[in-house]
Each structure stands twice: as C-alpha cells, then as structure tokens.
VEXVEX-363126 format. One record per residue (C-alpha): residue in three letters; x negated, y, z. Coordinates in steps of 0.5 Angstrom, whole numbers, padded with zeros to 4 digits, always signed. Each point is the difference from the previous one (the first is absolute). Example, Ala and Ser with C-alpha at 12.3 -4.5 7.8 and 13.67 -1.06 7.14 Angstrom:
// VEXVEX-363126
ALA-0025-0009+0016;SER-0002+0007-0002;
END
This chain:
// VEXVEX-363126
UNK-0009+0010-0003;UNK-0008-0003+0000;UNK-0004-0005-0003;UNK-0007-0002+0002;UNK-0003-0006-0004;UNK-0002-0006+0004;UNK-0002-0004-0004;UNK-0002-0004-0007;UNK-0001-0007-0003;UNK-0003-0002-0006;UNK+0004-0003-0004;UNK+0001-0003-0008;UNK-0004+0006-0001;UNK+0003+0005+0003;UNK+0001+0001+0008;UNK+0006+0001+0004;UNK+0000+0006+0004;UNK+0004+0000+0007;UNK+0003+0005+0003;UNK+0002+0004+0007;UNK+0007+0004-0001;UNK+0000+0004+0006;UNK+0007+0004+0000;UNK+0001+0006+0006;UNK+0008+0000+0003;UNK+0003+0006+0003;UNK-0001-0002+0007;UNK-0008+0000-0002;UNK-0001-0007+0000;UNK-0003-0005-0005;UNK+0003-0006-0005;UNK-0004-0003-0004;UNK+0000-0004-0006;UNK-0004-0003-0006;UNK-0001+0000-0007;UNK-0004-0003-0005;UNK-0004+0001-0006;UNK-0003-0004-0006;UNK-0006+0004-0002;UNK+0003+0005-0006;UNK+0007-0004+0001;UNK+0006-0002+0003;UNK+0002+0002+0006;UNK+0004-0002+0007;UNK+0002+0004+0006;UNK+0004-0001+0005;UNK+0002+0006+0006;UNK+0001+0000+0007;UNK-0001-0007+0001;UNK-0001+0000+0007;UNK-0002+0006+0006;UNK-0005-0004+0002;UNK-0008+0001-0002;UNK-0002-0007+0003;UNK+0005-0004-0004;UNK-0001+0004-0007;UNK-0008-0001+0001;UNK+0002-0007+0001;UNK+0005-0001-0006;UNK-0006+0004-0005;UNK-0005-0005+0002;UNK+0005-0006-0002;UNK+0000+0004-0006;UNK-0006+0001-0002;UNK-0002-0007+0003;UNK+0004-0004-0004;UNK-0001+0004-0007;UNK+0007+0002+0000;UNK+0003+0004-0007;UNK+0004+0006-0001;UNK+0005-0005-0003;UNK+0001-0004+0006;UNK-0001+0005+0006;UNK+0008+0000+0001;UNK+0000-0006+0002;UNK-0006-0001+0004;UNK+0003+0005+0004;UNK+0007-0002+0001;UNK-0003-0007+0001;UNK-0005+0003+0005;UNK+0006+0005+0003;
END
C-alpha cells in the first residue's frame, strides 16, 4: 500500500494532514482509501473504500472541505458510503 499526501488544514494550532491510500490487487487494478492525520498526532485510516479514483477524490475533498478529524472520519465515511 501507498500513500500520497493531498492535502493540509491548519487547525487549533496544529494541521490536519489528509491523505491518499492507494492499494494494488492481484488483478493489477486499484483500491483507494483514505487516512487522516493531526500534525504529530492521531491518526484514521480507512482501506479499500472504493475502486473508483473519481469518487475517492471527491470523498477527500468533502474531507478536507469540512475540516473532518481522525476521530470522526468512520463516520463521515459511513455516512457518505
């Protein structure tokens, strides 16, 4: 598994970093999910949440958009899903 960092959101004096998971499957094709990190802090991940690269940017932009934490990111998810 990969990670490429997307982005970062100050916040209460530190930042939120969010990034990109990027998993290979034996049938050479992609499944992405996400983690997100306080600066030096808590983390979240989720893997394989979908195949698709569109809706995975999509989801990471809402992330990123509404400032969402390591500790509500499972939610967020579920609730987007």
């Amino acid at each position: 598994m990969r990670d490429q960092l997307i982005g970062c959101i100050p916040l209460d004096g530190t930042q939120l970093e969010y990034y990109l998971l990027v998993e290979e499957t034996e049938r050479e094709t992609e499944h992405y999910g996400v983690r997100i990190e306080w600066e030096g802090g808590d983390c979240a991940a989720i893997g394989n949440i979908t195949a698709s690269q569109s809706r995975i940017e999509e989801l990471l932009s809402l992330l990123q958009a509404g400032a969402v934490t390591p500790a509500t990111l499972w939610d967020v998810v579920e609730d987007w899903l």
